[in-house]
Structures are given as structure tokens and as C-alpha cells.
C-alpha positions as CSV (number, residue, x, y, z in Angstrom):
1,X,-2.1,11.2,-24.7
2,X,-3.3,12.7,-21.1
3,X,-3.6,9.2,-19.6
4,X,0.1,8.6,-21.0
5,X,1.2,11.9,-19.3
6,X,-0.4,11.8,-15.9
7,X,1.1,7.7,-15.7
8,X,4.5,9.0,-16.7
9,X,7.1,8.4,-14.4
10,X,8.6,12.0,-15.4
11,X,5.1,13.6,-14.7
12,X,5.4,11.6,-10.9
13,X,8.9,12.9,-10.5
14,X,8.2,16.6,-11.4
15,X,4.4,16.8,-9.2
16,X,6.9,14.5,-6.4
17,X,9.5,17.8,-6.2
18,X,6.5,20.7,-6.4
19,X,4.8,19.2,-3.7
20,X,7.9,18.5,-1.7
21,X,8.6,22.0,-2.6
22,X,5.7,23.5,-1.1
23,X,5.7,21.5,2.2
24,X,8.9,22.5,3.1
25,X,9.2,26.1,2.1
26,X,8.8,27.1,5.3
27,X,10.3,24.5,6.6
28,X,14.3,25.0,7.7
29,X,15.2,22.1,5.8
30,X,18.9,21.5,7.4
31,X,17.8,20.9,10.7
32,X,15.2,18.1,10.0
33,X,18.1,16.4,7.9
34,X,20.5,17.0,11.1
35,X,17.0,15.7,13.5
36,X,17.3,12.5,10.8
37,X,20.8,12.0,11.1
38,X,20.4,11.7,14.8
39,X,18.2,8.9,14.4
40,X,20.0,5.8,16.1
41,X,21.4,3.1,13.9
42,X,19.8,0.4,16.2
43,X,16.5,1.9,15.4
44,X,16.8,2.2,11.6
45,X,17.7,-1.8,11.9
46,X,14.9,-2.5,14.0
47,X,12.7,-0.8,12.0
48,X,14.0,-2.0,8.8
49,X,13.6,-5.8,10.8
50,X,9.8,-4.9,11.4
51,X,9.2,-3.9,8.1
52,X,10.4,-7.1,6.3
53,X,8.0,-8.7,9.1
54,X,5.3,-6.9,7.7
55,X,6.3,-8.3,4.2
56,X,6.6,-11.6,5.1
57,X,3.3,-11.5,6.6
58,X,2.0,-9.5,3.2
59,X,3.9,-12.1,1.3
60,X,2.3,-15.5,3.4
61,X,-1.3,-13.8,2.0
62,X,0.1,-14.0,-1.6
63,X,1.6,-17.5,-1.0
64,X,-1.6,-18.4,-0.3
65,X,-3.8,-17.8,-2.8
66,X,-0.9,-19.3,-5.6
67,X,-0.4,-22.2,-3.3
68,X,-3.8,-22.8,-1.2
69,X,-1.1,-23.4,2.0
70,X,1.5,-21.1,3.9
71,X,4.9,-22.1,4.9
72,X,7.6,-20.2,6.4
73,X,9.7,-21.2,3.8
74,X,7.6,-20.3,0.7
75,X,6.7,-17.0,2.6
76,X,10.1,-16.5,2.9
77,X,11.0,-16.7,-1.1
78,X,7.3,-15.2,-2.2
79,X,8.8,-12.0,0.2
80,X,12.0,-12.0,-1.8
81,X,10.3,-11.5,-5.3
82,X,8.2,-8.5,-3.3
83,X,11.7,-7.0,-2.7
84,X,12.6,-7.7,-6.3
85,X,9.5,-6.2,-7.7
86,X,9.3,-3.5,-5.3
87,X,12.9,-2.5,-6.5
88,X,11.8,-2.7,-10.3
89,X,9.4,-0.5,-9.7
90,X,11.1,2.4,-8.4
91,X,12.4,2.4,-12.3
92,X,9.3,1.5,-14.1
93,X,6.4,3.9,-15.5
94,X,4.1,1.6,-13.0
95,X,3.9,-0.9,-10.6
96,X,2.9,-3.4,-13.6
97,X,6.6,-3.6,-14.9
98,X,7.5,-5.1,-11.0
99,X,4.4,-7.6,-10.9
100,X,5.9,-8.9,-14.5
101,X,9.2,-9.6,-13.0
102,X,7.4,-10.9,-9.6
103,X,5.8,-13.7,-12.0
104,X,9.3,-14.5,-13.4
105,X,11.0,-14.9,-10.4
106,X,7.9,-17.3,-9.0
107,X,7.4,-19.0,-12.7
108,X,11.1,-20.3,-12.4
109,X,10.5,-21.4,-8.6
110,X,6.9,-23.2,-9.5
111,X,7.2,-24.0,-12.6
112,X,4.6,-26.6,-12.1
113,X,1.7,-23.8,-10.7
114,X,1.7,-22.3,-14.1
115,X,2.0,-19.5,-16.0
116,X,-1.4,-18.6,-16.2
117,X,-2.1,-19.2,-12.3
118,X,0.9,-17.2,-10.8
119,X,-0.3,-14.5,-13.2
120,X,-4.0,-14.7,-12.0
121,X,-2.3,-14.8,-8.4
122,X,-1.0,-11.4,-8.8
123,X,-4.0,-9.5,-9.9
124,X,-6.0,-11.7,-6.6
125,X,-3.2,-10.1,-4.4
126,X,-3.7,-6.8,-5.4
127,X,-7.3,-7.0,-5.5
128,X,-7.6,-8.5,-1.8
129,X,-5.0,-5.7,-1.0
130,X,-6.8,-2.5,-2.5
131,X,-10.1,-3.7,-1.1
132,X,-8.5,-4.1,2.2
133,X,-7.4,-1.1,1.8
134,X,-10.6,0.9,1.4
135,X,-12.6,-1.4,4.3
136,X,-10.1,-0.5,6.9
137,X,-10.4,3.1,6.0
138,X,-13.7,3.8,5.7
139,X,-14.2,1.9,8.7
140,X,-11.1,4.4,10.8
141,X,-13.0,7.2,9.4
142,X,-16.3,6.2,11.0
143,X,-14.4,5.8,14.1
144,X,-12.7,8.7,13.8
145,X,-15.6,11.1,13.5
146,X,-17.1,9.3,16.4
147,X,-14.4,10.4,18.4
148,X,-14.3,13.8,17.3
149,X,-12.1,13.9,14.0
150,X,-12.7,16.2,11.5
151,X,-12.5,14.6,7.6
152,X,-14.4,16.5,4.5
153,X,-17.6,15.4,4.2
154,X,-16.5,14.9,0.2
155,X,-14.0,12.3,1.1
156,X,-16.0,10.3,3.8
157,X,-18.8,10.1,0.3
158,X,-15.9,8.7,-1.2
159,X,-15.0,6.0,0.7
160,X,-18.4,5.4,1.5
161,X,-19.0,5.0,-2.6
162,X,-15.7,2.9,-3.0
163,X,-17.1,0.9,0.0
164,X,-20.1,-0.2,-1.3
165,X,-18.2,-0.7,-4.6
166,X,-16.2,-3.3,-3.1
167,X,-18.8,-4.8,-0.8
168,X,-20.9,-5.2,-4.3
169,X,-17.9,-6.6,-5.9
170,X,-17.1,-9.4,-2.8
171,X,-21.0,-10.1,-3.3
172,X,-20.9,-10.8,-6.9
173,X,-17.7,-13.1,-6.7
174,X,-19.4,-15.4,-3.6
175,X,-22.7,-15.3,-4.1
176,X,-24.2,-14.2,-7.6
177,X,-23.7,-15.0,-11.1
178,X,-23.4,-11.8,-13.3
179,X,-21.8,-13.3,-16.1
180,X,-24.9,-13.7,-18.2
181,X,-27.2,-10.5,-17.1
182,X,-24.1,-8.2,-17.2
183,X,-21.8,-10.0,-20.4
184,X,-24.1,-7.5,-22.8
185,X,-22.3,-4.7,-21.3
186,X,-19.2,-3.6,-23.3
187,X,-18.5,-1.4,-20.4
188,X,-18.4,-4.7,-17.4
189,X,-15.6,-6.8,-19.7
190,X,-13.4,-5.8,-17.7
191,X,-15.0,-6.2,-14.0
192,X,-16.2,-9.5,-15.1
193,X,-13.0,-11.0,-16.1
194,X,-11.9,-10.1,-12.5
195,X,-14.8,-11.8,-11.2
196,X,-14.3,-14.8,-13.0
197,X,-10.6,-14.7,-11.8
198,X,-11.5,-14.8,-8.7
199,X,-14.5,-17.0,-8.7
200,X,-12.2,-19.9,-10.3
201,X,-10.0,-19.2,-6.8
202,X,-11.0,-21.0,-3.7
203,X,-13.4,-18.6,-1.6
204,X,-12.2,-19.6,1.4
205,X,-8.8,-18.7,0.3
206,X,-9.4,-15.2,-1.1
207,X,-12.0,-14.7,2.3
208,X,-8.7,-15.8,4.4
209,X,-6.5,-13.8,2.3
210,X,-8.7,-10.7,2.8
211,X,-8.8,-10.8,6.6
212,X,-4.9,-11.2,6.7
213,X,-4.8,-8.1,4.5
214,X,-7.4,-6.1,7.5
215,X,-5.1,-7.4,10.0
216,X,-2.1,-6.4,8.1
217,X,-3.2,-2.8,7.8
218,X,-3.1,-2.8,11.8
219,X,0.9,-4.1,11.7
220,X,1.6,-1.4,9.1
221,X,0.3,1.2,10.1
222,X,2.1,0.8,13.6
223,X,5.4,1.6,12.9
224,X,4.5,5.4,12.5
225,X,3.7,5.5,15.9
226,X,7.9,4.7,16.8
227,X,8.8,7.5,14.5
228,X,6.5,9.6,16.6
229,X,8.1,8.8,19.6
230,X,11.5,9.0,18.0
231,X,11.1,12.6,17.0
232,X,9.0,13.6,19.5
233,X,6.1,14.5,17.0
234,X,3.5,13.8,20.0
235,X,1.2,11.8,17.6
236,X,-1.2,9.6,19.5
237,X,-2.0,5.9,19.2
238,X,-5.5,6.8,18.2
239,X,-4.6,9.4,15.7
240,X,-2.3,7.2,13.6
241,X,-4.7,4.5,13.9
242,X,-7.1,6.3,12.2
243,X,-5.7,8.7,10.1
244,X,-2.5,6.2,8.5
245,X,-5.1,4.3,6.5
246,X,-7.3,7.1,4.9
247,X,-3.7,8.5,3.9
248,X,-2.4,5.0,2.9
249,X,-5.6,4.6,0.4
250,X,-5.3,7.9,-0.9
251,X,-1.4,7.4,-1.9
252,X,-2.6,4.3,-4.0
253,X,-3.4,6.9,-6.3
254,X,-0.2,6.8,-8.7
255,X,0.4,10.7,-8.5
256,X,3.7,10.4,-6.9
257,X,6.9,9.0,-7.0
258,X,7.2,6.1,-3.7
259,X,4.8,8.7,-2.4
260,X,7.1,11.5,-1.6
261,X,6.1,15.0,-1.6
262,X,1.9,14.1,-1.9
263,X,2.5,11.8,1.4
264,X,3.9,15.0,2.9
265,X,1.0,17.0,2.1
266,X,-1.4,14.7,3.1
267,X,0.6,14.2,7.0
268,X,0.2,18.1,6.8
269,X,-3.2,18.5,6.0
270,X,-4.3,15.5,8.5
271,X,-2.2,16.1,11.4
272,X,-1.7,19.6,11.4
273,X,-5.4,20.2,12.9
274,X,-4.2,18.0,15.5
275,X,-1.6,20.8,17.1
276,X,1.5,18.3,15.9
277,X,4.1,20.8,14.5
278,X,4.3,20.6,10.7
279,X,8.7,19.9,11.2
280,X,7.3,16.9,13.4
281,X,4.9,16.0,11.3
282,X,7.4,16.0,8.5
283,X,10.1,14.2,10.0
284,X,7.8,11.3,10.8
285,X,6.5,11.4,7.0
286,X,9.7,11.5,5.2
287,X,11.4,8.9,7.5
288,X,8.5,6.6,6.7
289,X,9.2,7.3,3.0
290,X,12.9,6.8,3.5
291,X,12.2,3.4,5.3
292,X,10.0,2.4,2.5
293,X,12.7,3.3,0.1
294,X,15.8,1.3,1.8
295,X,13.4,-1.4,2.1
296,X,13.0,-1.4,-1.7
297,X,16.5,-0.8,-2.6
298,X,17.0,-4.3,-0.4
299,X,15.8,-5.6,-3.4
300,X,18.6,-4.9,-5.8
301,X,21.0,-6.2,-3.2
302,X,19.4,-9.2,-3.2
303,X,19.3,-9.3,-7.0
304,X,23.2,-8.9,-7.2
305,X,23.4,-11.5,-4.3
């Protein structure tokens, strides 16, 4: 019953407005939106240009591991179902009701991969993604407290658990065989059936996959950087370097809806040590939510298309 609360999309919606509440209570709301509406149209486009960039080149990883080759024209459609299932899932309890209509769209186009393969495909994707997630993390973390950055020692235990956790879990899909010393244990179903998903994949593939998802994080995270500049947030290079992916890999946590109002908060809490002013630091958050959003919406024009 708890589980079925917290997952809720209502649940997302309401925690979505308190903490959008809270970050901009003090916050003179009208003149951000007027800052926003300032925003040149040639820079929404070019953003919203760079963007399906960085899906194509998220989608190439995904084409891939379903078809062991990428070509600009597969990359192309396999980034077309991402902007179907993103758009789905806006209006889904979870992301789970987009992947189901990702493997429609690609069971119709490759009919002859299989049902069973394009469905393994999408939990691969997501597990090379997530894991790429938390690697390039931890590792901005380390860098960033070697440069001086302040991070709770709780969260950098974390990531350092969740490191190893995945480290373990890349170990035991290329080099060991746990199925029979760990089958026993009621509690490993479910990691093993992963690890036998993947180990039936081609390693080379999901090693490739995995160090186009590292590289991706550096395309991402970049254009937070131009909003920066845009609103004259004074955010450095360095700073969203390191600091985009812890935030990124916390926001995986479905507690939010597109990650409005905990992405806020966690801009605030991050950046705010760093002298940025918290309406700066806003307007470069919810832009980058906004962005996210139209980039989803693109999806349901492309569905009535």
C-alpha cells in the first residue's frame, strides 16, 4: 500500500508543488517568468537542436545493443520511439508504461529481432544507463572534493556503496559465474535474471554501450552551462561539471514529477554554497526542466504526425 503511494503519480505531483513551493517562496516569482520570457527564440531552438543530439547519441547506444551495429538511420528511428516513450511517460504512474510502448513502436519496425530481444534490450539500456550514471558521479565527486567542494560525507558513502555495487555487478556479468553459488538465494532471483540478460548480450557490446553512456553524461550535462551564461547565473565550467551528475543520479530517484520542484532544491542546496544567487540558480534549473519537458511533448507531435 506504501510502495503504491510513494510510486503514485498523484503522490509525485503533490511532493512536485511543495517543493516548488518552498524554493520559490522567497523568490519574486514574476520576474524570473519575465527573465524566461526574455530568453531568445534562436536559443530555445538551438537548444532544443542540441538536445535531440544528445538523444540520438543516447538512442545510437540503445540501437546497439538490439542491433549489434549503429546507423544514422536506425539511430534516427530508435530516437523517435525515445520521444514517444518519453511523452507517455509524462502520463504514466512510471517510466515502465513508456518502455512498453518503446517495444511496440520497435516490435513493428523489427519484427524480425523479436519480442523477447527488444524487450531484453530495454532493461540492458537502462541498466548501462543507471550504472553510467553512478560511475560518472562518484567519480565528479572525487574530483570535486579534490578541488575544494564541499558534499556530505553521507552521500559521498553512498555513491561510494552504489559504486562498488555496480563495479561487483559488471564483474559478475564478464567474468564470474554466480548462477549456481547464488540460485539458493530467494533474495538474488531477481539480480541474477539481470545477469543472465546481460551475459546472453555480447560483452563487447554492453562494454561499448557503457562507455558511450560515460561520454554521454559529458554532452548532457553541458548544456547547463548555456543557460548559465544566458541568465547570467555565473556558474562555472568546473562546477556544473561536477555537480550536474551527482544531481542527475539523485533525480533518478522517482520522487518527482519530470523532476520539478526536487531538481530545484537540489540546484539550491548544491550551488548556493557556491555564492550563485538562488533566482539564478533557479532560472537555470527550471529552464532545464522546461527544455526537458518541450523535448518530451515533441513526442506527441510526432505521434499525431
Amino acid at each position: 500500500m506504501i510502495k503504491k503511494i510513494l510510486t503514485s503519480k498523484i503522490f509525485r505531483l503533490v511532493f512536485s508543488i511543495i517543493l516548488l513551493y518552498f524554493a520559490f517562496k522567497k523568490i519574486d516569482a514574476s520576474s524570473l517568468f519575465s527573465e524566461v520570457a526574455k530568453v531568445p527564440i534562436w536559443f530555445v531552438a538551438t537548444i532544443l537542436f542540441y538536445s535531440f543530439l544528445g538523444m540520438l547519441f543516447g538512442s545510437a547506444r540503445w540501437c546497439l545493443i538490439v542491433l549489434g551495429k549503429i546507423s544514422l538511420k536506425d539511430a534516427l528511428f530508435f530516437s523517435k520511439v525515445n520521444l514517444i516513450g518519453s511523452f507517455y511517460s509524462l502520463f504514466l504512474s512510471s517510466s515502465v508504461g513508456g518502455d512498453f510502448f518503446k517495444w511496440a513502436y520497435l516490435h513493428k519496425k523489427y519484427e524480425e529481432v523479436g519480442k523477447t530481444r527488444l524487450g531484453v534490450s530495454v532493461i540492458v539500456d537502462r541498466v548501462v544507463g543507471f550504472s553510467a550514471f553512478g560511475l560518472m558521479a562518484f567519480l565528479m565527486m572525487i574530483l570535486g572534493k579534490l578541488v575544494g567542494f564541499q558534499f556530505p560525507d553521507y552521500l559521498f558513502w553512498i555513491f561510494l556503496m552504489l559504486t562498488m555495487v555496480i563495479l561487483f555487478f559488471y564483474g559478475a556479468v564478464f567474468y564470474f559465474d554466480f548462477e549456481k553459488k547464488l540460485s539458493k538465494f530467494a533474495f538474488m532471483e531477481k539480480f541474477l535474471k539481470i545477469i543472465m540478460v546481460l551475459e546472453k548480450e555480447n560483452k563487447k557490446i554492453i562494454f561499448q554501450a557503457l562507455l558511450m553512456s560515460l561520454f554521454g553524461q559529458l554532452l548532457w550535462a553541458l548544456p547547463f552551462w548555456f543557460y548559465s551564461l544566458i541568465f547570467g547565473a555565473g556558474m562555472s565550467l568546473l562546477s556544473i561539471y561536477i555537480l550536474v551528475p551527482v544531481i542527475s543520479l539523485i533525480l533518478v530517484l522517482p520522487i518527482s514529477v519530470a523532476g520539478f520542484g526536487a531538481r530545484e532544491q537540489l540546484f539550491l542546496y548544491f550551488f548556493g554554497p557556491l555564492g550563485v544567487a538562488d533566482e539564478k540558480i533557479l532560472l537555470v534549473s527550471s529552464f532545464a526542466g522546461v527544455i526537458g519537458l518541450l523535448v518530451s511533448l515533441l513526442g506527441g507531435l510526432l505521434i499525431l504526425l
